[in-house]
PyMOL Python script that loads the backbone (N, CA, C, O; Angstrom):
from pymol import cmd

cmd.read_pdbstr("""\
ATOM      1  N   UNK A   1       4.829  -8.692  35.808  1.00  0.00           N
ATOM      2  CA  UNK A   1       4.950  -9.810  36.709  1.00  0.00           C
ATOM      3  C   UNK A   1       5.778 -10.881  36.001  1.00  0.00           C
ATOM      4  O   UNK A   1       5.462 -11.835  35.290  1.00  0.00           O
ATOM      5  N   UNK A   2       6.465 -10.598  36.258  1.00  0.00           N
ATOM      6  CA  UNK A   2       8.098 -12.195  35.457  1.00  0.00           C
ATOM      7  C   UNK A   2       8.257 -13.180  36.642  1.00  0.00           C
ATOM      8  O   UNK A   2       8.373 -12.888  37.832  1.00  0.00           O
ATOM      9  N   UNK A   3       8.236 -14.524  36.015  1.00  0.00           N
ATOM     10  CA  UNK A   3       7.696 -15.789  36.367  1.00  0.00           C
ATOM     11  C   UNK A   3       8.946 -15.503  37.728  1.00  0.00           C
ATOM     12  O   UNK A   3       8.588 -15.835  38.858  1.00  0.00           O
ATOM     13  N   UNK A   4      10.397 -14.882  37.546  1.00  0.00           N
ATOM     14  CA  UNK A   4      11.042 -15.181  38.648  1.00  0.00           C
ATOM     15  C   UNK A   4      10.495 -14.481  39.949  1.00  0.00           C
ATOM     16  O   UNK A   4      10.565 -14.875  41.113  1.00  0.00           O
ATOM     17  N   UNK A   5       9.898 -13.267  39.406  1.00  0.00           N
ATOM     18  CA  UNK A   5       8.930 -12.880  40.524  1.00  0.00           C
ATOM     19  C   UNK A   5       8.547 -12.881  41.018  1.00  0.00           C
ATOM     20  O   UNK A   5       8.698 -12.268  42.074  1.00  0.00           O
ATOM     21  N   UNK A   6       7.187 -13.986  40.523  1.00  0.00           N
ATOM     22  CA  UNK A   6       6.483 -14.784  41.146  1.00  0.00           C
ATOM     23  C   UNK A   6       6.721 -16.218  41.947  1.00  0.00           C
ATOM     24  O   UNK A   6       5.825 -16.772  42.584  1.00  0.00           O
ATOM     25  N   UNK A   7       8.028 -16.713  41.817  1.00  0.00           N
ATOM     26  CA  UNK A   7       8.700 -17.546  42.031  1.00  0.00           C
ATOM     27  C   UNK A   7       9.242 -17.209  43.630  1.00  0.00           C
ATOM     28  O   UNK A   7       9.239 -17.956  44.608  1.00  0.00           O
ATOM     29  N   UNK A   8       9.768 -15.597  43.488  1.00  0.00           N
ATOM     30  CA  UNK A   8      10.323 -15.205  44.913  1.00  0.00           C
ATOM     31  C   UNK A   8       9.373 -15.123  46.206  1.00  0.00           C
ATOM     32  O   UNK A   8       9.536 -15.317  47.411  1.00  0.00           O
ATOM     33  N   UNK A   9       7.897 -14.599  45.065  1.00  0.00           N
ATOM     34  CA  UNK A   9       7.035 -13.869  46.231  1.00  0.00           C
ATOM     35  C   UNK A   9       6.322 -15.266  46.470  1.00  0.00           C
ATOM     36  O   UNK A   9       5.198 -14.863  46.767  1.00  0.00           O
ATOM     37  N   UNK A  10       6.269 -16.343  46.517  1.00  0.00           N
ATOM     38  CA  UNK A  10       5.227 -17.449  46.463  1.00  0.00           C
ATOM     39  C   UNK A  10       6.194 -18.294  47.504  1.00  0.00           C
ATOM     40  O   UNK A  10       5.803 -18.654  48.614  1.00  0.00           O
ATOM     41  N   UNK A  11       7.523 -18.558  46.977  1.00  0.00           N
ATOM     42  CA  UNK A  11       8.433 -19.680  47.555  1.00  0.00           C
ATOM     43  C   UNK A  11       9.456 -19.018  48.044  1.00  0.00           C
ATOM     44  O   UNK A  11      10.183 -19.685  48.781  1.00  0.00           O
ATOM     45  N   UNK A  12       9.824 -17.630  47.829  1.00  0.00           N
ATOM     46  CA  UNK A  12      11.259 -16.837  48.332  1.00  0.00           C
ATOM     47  C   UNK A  12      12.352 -17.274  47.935  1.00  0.00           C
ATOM     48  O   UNK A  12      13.359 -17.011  48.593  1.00  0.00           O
ATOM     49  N   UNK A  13      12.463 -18.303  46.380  1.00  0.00           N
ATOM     50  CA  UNK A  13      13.221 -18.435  45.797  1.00  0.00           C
ATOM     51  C   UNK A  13      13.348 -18.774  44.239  1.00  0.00           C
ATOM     52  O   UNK A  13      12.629 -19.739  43.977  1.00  0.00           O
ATOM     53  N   UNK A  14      13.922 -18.367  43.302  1.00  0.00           N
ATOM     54  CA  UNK A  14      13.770 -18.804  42.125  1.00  0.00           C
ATOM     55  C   UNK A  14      14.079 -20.244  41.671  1.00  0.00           C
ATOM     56  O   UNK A  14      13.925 -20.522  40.482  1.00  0.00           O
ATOM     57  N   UNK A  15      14.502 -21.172  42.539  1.00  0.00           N
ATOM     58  CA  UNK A  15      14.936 -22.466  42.186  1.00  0.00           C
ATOM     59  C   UNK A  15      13.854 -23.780  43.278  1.00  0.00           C
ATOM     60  O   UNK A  15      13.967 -24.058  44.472  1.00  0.00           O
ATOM     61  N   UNK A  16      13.250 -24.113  42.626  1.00  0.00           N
ATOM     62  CA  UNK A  16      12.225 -24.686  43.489  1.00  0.00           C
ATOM     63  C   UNK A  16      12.746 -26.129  44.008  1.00  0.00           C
ATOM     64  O   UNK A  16      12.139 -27.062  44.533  1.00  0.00           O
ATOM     65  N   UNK A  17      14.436 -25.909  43.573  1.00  0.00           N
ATOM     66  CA  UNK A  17      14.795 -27.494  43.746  1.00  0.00           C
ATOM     67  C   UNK A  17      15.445 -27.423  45.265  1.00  0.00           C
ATOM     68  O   UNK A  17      15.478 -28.432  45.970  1.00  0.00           O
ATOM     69  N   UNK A  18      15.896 -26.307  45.656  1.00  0.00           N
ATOM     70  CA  UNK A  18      16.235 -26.935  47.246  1.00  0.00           C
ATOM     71  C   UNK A  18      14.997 -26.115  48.435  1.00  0.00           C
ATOM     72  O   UNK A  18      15.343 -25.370  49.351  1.00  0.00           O
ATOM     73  N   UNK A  19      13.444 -26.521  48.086  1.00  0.00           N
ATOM     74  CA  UNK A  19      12.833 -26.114  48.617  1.00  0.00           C
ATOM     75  C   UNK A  19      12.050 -27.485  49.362  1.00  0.00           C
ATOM     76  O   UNK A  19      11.409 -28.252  48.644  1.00  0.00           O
ATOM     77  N   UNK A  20      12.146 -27.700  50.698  1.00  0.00           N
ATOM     78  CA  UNK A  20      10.906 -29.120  51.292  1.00  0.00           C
ATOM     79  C   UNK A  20       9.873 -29.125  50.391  1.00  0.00           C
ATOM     80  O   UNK A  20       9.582 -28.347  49.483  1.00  0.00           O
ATOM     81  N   UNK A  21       9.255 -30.360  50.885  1.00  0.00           N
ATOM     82  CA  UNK A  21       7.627 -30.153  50.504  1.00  0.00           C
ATOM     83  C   UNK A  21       6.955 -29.490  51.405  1.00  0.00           C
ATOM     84  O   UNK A  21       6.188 -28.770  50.765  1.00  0.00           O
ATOM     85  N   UNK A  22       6.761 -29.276  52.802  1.00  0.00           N
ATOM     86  CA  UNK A  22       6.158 -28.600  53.370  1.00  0.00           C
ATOM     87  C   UNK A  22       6.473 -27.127  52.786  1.00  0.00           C
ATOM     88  O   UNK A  22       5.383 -26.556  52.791  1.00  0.00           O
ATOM     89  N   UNK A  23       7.541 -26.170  52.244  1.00  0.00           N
ATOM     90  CA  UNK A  23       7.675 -25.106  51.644  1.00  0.00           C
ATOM     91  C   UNK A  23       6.985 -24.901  50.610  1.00  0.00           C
ATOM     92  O   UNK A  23       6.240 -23.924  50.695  1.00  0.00           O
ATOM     93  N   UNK A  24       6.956 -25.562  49.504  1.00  0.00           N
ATOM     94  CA  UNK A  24       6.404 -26.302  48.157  1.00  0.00           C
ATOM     95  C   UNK A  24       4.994 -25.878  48.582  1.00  0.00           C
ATOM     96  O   UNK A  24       4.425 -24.875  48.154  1.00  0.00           O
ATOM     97  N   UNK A  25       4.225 -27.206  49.936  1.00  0.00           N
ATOM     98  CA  UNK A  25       2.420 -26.906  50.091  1.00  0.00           C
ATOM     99  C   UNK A  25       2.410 -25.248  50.530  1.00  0.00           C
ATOM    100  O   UNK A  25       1.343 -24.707  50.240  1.00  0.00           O
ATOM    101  N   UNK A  26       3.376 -24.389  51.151  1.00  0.00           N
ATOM    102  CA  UNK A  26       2.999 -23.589  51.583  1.00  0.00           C
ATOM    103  C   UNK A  26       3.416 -22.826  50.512  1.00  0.00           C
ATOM    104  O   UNK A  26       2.311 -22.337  50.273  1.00  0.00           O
ATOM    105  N   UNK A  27       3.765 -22.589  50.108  1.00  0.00           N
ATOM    106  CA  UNK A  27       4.189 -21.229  48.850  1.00  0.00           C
ATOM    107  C   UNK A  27       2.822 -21.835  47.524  1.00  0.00           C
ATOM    108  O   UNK A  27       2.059 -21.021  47.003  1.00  0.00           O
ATOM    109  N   UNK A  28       2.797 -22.711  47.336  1.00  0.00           N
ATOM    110  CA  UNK A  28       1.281 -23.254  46.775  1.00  0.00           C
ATOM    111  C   UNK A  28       0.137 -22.205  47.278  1.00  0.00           C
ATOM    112  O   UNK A  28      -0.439 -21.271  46.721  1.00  0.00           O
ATOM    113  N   UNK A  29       0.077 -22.702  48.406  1.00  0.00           N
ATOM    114  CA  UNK A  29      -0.965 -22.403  49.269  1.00  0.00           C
ATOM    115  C   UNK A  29      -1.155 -20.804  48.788  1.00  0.00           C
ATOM    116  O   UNK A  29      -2.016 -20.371  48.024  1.00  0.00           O
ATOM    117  N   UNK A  30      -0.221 -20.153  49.383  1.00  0.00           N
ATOM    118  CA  UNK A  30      -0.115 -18.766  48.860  1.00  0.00           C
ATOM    119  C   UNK A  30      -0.938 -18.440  47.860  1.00  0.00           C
ATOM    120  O   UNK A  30      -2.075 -17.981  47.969  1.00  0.00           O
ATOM    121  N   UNK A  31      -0.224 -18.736  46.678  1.00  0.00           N
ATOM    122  CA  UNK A  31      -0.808 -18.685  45.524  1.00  0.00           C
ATOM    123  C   UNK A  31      -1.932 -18.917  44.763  1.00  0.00           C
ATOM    124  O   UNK A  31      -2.225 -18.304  43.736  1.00  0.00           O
ATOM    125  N   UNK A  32      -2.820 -20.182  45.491  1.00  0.00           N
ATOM    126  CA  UNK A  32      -4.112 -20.322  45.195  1.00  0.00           C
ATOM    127  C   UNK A  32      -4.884 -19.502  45.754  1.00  0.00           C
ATOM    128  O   UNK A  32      -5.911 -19.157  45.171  1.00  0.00           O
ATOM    129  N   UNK A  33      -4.547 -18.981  47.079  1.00  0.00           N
ATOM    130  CA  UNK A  33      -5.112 -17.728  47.514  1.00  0.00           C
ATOM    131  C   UNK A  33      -5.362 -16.197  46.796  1.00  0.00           C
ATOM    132  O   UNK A  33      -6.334 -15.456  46.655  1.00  0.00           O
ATOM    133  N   UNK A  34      -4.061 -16.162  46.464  1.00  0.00           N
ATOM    134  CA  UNK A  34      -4.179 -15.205  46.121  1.00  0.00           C
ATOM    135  C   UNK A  34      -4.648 -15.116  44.468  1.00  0.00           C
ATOM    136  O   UNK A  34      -4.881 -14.048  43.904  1.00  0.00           O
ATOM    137  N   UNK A  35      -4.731 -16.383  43.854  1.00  0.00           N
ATOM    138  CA  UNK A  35      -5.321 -16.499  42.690  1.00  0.00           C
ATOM    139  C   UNK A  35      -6.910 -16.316  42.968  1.00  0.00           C
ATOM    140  O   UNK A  35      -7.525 -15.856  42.006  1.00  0.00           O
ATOM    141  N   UNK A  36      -7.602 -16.575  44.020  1.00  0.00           N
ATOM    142  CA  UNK A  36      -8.933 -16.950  43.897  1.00  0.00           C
ATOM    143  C   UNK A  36      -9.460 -15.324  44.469  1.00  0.00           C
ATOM    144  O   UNK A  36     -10.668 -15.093  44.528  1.00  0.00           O
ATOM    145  N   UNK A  37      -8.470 -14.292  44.858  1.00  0.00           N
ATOM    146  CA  UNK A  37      -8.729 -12.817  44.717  1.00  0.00           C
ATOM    147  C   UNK A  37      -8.147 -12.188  44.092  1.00  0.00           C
ATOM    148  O   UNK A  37      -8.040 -10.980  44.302  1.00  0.00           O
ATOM    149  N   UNK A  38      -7.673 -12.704  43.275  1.00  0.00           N
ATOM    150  CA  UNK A  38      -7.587 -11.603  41.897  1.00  0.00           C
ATOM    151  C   UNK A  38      -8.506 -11.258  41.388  1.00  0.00           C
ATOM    152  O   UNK A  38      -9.529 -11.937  41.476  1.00  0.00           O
ATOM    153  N   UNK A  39      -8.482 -10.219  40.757  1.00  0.00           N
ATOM    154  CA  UNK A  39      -9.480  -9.769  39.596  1.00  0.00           C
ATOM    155  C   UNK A  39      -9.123  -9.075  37.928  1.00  0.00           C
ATOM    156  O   UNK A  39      -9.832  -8.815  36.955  1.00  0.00           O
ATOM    157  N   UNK A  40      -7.663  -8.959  38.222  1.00  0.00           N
ATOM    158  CA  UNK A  40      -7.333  -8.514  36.564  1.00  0.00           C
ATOM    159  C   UNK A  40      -6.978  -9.805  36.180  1.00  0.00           C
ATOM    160  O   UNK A  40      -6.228 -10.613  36.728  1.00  0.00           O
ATOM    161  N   UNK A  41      -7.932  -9.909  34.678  1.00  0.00           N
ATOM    162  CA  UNK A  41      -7.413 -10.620  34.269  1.00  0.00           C
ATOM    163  C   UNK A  41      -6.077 -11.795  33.456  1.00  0.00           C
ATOM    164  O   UNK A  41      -5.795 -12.937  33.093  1.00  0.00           O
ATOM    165  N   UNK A  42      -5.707 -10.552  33.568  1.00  0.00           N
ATOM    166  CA  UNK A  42      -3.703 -10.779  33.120  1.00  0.00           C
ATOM    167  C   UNK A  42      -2.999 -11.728  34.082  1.00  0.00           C
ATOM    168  O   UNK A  42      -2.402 -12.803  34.016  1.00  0.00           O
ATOM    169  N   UNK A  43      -3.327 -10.874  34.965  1.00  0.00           N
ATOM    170  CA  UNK A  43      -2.660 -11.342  36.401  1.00  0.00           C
ATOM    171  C   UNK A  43      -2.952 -13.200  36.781  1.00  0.00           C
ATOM    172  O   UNK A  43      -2.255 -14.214  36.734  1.00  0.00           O
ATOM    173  N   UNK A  44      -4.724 -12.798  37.242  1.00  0.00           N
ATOM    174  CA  UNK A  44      -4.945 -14.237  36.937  1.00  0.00           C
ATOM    175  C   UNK A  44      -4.369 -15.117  36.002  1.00  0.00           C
ATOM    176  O   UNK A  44      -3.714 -16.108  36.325  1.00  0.00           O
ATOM    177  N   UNK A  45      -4.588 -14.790  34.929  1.00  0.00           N
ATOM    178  CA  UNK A  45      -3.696 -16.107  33.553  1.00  0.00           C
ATOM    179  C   UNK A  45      -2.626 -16.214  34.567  1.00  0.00           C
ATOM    180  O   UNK A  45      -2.651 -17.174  35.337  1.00  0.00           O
ATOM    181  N   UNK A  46      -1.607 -15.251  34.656  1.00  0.00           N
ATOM    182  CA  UNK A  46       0.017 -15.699  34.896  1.00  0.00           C
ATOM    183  C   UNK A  46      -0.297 -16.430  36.219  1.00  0.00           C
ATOM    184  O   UNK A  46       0.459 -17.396  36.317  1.00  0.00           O
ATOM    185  N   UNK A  47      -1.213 -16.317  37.373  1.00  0.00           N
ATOM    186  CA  UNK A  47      -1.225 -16.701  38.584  1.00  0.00           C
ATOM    187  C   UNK A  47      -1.344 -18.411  37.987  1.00  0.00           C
ATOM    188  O   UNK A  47      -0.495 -19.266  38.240  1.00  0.00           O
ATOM    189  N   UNK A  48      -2.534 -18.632  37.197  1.00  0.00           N
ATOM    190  CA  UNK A  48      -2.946 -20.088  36.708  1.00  0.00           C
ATOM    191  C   UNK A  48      -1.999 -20.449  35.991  1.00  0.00           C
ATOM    192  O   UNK A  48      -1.966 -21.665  35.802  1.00  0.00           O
ATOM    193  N   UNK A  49      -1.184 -19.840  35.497  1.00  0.00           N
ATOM    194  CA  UNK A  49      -0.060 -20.666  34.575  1.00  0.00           C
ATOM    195  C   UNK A  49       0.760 -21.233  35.351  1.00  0.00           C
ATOM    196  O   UNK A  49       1.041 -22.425  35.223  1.00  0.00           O
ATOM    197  N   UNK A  50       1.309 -20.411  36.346  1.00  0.00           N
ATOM    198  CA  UNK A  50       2.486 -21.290  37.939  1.00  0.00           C
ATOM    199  C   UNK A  50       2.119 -21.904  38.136  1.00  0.00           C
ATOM    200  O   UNK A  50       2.758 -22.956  38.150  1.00  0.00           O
ATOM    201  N   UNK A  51       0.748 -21.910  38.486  1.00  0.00           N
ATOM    202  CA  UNK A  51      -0.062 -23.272  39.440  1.00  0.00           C
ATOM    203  C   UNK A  51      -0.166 -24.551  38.407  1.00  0.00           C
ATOM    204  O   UNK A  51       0.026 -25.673  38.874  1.00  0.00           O
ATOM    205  N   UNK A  52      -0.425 -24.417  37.207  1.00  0.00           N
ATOM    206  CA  UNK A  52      -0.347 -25.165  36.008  1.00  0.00           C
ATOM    207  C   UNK A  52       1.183 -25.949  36.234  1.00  0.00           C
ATOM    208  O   UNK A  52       1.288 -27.082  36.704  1.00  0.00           O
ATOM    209  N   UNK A  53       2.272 -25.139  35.818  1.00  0.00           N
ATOM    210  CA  UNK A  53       3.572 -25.597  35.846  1.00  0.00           C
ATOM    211  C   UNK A  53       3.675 -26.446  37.178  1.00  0.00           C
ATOM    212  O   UNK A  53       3.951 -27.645  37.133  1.00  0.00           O
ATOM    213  N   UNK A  54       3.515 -25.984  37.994  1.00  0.00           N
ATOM    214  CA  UNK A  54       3.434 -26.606  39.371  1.00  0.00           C
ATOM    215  C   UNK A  54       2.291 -27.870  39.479  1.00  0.00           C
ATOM    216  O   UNK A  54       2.257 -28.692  40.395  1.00  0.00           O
ATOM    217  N   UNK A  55       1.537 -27.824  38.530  1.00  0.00           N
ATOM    218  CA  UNK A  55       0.943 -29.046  39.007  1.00  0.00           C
ATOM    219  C   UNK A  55      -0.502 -29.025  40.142  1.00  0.00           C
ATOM    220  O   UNK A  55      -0.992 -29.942  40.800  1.00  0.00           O
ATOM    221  N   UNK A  56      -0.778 -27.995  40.057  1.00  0.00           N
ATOM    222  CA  UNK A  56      -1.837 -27.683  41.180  1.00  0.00           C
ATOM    223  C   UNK A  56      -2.846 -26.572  40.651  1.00  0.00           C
ATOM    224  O   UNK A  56      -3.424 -25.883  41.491  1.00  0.00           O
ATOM    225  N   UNK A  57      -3.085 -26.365  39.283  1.00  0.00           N
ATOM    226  CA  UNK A  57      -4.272 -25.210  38.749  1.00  0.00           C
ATOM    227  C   UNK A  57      -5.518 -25.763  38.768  1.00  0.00           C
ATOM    228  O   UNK A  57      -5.872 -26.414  37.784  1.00  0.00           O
ATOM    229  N   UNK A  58      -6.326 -25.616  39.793  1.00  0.00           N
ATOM    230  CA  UNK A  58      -7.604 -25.575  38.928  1.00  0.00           C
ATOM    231  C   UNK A  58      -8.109 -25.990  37.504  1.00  0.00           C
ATOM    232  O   UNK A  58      -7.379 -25.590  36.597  1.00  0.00           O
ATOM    233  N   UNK A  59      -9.039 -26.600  37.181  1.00  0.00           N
ATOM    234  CA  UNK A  59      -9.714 -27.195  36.017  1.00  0.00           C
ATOM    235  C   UNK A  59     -10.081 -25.707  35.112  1.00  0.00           C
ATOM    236  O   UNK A  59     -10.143 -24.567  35.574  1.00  0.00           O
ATOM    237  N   UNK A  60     -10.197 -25.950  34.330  1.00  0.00           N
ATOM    238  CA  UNK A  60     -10.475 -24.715  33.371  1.00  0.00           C
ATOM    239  C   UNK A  60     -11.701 -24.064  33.384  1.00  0.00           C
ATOM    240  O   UNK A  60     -12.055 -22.937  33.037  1.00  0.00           O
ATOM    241  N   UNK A  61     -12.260 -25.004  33.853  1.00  0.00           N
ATOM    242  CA  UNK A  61     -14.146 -24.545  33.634  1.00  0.00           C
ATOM    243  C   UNK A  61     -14.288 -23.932  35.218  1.00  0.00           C
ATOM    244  O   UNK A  61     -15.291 -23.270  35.489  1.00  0.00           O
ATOM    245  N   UNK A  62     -13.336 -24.156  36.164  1.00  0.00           N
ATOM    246  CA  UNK A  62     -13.681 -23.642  37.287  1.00  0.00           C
ATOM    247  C   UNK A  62     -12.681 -22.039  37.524  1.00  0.00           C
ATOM    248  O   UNK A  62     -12.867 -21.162  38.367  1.00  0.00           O
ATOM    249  N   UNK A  63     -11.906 -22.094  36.728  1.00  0.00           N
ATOM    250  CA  UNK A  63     -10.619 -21.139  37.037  1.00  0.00           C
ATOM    251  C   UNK A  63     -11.119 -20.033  35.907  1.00  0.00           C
ATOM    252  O   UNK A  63     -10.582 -18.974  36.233  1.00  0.00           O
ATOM    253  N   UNK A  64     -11.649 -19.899  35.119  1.00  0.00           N
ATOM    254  CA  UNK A  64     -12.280 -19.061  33.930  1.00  0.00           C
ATOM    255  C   UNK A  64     -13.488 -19.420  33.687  1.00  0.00           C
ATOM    256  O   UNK A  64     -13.804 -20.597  33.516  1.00  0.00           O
ATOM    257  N   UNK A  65     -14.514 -18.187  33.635  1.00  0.00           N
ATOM    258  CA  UNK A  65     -15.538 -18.497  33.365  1.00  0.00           C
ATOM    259  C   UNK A  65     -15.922 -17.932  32.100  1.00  0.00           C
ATOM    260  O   UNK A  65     -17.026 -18.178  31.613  1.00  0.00           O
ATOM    261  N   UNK A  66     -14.859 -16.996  31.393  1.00  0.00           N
ATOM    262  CA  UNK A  66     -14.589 -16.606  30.306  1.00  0.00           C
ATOM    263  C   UNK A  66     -13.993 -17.554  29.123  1.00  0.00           C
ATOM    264  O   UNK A  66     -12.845 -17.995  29.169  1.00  0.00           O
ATOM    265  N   UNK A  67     -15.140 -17.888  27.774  1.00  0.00           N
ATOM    266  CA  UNK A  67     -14.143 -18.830  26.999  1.00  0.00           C
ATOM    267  C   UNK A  67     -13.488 -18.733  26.367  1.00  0.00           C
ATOM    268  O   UNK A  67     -13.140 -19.655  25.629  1.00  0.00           O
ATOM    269  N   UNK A  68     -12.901 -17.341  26.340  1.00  0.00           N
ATOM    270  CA  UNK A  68     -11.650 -16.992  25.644  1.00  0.00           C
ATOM    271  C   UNK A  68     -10.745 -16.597  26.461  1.00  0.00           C
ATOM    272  O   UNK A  68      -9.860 -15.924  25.932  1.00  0.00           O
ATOM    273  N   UNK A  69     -10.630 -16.817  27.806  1.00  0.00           N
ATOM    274  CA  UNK A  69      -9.746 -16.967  28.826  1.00  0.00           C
ATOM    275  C   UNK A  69      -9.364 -18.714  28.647  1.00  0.00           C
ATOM    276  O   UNK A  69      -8.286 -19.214  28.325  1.00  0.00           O
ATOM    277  N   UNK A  70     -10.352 -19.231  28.901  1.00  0.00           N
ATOM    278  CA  UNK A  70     -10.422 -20.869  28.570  1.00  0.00           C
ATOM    279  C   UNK A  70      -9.269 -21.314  27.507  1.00  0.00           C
ATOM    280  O   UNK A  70      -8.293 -22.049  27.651  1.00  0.00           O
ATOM    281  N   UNK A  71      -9.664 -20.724  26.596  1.00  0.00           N
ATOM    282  CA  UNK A  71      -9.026 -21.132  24.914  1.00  0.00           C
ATOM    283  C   UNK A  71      -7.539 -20.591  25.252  1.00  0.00           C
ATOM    284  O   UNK A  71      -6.506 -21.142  24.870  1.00  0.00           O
ATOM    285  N   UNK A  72      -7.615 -19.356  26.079  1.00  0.00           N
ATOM    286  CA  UNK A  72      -5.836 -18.716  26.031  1.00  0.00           C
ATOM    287  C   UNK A  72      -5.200 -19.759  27.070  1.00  0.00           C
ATOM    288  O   UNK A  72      -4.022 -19.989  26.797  1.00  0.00           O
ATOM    289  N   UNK A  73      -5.839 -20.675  28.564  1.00  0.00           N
ATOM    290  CA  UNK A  73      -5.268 -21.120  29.252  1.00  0.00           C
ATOM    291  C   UNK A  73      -5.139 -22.909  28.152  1.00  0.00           C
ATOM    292  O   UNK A  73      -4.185 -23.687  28.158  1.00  0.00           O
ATOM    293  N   UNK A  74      -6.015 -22.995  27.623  1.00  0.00           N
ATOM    294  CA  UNK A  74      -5.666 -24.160  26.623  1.00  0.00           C
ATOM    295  C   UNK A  74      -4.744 -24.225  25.459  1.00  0.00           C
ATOM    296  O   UNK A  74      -4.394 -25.242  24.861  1.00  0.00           O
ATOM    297  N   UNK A  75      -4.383 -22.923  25.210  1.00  0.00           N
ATOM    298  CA  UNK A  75      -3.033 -22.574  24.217  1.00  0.00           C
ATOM    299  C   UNK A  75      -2.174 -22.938  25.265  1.00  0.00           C
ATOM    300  O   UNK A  75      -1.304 -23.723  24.889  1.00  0.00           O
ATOM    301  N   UNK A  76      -2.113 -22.573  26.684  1.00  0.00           N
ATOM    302  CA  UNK A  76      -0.519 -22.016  27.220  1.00  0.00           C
ATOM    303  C   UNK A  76      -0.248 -23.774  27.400  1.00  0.00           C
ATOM    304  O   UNK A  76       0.897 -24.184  27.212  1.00  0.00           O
ATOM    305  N   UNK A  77      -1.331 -24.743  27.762  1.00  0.00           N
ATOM    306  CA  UNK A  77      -1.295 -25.995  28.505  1.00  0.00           C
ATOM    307  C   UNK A  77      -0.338 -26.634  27.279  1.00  0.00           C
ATOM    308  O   UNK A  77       0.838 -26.910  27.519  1.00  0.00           O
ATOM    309  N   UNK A  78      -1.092 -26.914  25.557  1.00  0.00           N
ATOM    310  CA  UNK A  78      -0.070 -26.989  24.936  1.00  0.00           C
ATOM    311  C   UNK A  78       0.851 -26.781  24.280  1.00  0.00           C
ATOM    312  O   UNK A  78       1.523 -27.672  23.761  1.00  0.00           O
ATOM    313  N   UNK A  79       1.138 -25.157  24.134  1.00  0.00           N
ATOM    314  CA  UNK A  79       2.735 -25.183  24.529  1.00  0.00           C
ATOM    315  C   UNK A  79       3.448 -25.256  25.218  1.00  0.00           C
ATOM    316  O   UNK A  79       4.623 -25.123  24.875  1.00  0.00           O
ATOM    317  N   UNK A  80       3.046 -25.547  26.759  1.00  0.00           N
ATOM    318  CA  UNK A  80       4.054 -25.938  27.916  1.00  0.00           C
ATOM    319  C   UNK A  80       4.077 -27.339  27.524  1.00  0.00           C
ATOM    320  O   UNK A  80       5.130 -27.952  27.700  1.00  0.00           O
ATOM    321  N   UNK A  81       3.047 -27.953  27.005  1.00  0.00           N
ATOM    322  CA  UNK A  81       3.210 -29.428  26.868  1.00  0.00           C
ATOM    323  C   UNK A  81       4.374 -29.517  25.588  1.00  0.00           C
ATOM    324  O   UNK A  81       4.622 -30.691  25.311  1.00  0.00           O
ATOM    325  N   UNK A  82       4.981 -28.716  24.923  1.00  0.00           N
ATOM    326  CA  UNK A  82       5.858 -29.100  23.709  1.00  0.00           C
ATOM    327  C   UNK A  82       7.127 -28.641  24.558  1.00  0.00           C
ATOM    328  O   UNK A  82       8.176 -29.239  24.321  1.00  0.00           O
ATOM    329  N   UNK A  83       7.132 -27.867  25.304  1.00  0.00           N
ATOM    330  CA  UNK A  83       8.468 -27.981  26.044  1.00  0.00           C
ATOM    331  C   UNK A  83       9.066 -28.288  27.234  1.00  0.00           C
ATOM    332  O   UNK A  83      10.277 -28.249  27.454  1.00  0.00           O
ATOM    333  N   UNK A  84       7.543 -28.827  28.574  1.00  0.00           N
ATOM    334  CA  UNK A  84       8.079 -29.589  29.309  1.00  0.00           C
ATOM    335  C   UNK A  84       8.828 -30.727  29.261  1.00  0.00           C
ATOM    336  O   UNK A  84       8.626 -31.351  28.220  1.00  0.00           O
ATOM    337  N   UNK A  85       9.658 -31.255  30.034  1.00  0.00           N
ATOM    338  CA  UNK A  85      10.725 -32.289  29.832  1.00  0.00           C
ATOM    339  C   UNK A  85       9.273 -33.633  30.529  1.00  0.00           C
ATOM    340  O   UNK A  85       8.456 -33.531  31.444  1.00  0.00           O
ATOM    341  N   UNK A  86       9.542 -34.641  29.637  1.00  0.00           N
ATOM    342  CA  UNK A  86       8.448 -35.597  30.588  1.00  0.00           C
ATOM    343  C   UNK A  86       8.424 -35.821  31.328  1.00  0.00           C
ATOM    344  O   UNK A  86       9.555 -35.745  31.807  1.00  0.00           O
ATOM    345  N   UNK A  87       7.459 -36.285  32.263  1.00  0.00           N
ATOM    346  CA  UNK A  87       6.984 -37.026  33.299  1.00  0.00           C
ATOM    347  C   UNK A  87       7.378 -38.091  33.626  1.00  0.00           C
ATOM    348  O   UNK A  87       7.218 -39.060  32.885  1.00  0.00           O
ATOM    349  N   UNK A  88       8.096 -38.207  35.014  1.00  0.00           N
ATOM    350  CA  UNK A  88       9.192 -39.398  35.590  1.00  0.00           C
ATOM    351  C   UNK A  88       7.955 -39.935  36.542  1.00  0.00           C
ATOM    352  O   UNK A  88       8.126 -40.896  37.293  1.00  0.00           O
TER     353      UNK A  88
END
""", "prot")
cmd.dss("prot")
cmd.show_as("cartoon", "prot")
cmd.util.cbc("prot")
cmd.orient("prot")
């Protein structure tokens, strides 16, 4: 599952910059759905990591009930935090 992948099947495009916001809530939407029926755990991480990047994951204690799922989604938070560009 490669992030552009998930990018196509969620929003139907890899560039989230000429997408509305109504596209944006709905390709979201998607995705929390289909995050909250998953069941491999792989999958899930990568599902919570988009939603992360995106700005819309679930709290940790509610999205893993595993704490070494916890600890791996608290690694990914800061290293996305060393290479996201800041907050405008």
């Amino acid at each position: 599952m490669g992030f552009d992948d998930l990018m196509r099947r969620y929003f139907g495009t890899a560039d989230l910059g000429g997408l509305s916001a109504g596209e944006l809530a709905a390709g979201s939407e998607r995705l929390a759905v289909d995050f909250g029926l998953e069941t491999d755990p792989a999958r899930r991480f990568a599902l919570w990591a988009l939603m992360y990047i995106l700005g819309s994951a679930p709290d940790l204690d509610v999205a893993f009930k595993d704490a070494g799922e916890r600890d791996a989604a608290r690694n990914f938070m800061d290293l996305y935090a060393g290479i996201a560009p800041p907050s405008q």
